[in-house]
C-alpha positions in Angstrom: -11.1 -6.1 33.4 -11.1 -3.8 30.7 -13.8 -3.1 28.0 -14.4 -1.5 25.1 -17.7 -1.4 22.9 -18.1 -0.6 18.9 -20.5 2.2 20.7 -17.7 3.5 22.5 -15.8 4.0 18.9 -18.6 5.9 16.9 -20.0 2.8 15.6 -23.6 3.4 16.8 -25.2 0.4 14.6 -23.1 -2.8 16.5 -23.5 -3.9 20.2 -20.0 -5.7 19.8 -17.8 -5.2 23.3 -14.6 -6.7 23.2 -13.2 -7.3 26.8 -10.1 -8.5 28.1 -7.6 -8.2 31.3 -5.6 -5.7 29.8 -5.4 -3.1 26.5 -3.5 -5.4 24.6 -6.6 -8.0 24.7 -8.8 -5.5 24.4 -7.4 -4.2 21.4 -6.6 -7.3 19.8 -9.9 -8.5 20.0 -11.2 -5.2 19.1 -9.1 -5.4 15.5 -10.4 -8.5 14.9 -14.1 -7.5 14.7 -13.5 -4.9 13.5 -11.6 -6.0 10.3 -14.2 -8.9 9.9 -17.4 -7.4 10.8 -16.8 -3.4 9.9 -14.6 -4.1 7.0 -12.0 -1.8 8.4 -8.3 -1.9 7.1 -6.6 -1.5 10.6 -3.0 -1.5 11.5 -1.1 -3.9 14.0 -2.4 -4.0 17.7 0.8 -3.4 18.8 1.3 0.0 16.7 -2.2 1.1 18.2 -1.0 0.5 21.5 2.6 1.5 21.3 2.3 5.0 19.2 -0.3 7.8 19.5 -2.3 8.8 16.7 -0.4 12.5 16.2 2.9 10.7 16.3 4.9 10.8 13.5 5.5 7.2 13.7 1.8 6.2 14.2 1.2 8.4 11.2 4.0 6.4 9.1 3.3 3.2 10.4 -0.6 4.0 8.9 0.7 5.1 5.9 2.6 1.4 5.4 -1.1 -0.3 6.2 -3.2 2.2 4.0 -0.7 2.5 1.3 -0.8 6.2 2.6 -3.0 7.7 5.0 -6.0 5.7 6.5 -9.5 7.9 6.5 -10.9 10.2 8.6 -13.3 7.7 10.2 -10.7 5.0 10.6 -8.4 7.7 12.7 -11.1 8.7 14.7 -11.9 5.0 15.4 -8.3 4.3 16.6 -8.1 7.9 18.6 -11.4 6.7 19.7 -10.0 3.1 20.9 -7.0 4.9 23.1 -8.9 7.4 25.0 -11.7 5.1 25.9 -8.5 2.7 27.1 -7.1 5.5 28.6 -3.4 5.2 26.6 -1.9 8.6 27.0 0.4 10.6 24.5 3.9 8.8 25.0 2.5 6.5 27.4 3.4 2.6 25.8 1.6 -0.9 26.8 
């Protein structure tokens, strides 16, 4: 099982911990909240799993979802999201 809270991200004002068997739940869940609760513009799960955030194509794939790059606390939220799944630079789900 595999867990990651709004805590974990930098959000210090939301208990929310979404859990799942894998990253991919994790993350997916993760998106959902926080697009509905945070307001956050995020990209696909799958381009948060697949890419890392210094890669050229994270950074383009962003830009398609910001309608150019996303802001600094967004970035740090998804860098924040990888590490505390432990998804290395070119390591994929």
């Amino acid at each position: 099982m595999k867990e990651v809270s709004c805590e974990d991200l930098g959000i210090e004002t939301c208990d929310y911990v979404a859990r799942g068997e894998d990253a991919e739940e994790v993350v997916d869940e993760m998106v959902t909240h926080l697009e509905e609760e945070h307001d956050m513009d995020m990209p696909e799960p799958a381009v948060i799993l697949d890419t890392y955030p210094d890669d050229d194509t994270f950074i383009q794939e962003l830009a398609e979802v910001f309608t150019g790059e996303p802001d600094e606390e967004t970035r740090l939220v998804l860098q924040r999201l990888r590490d505390e799944l432990n998804l290395q630079e070119g390591q994929a789900v």
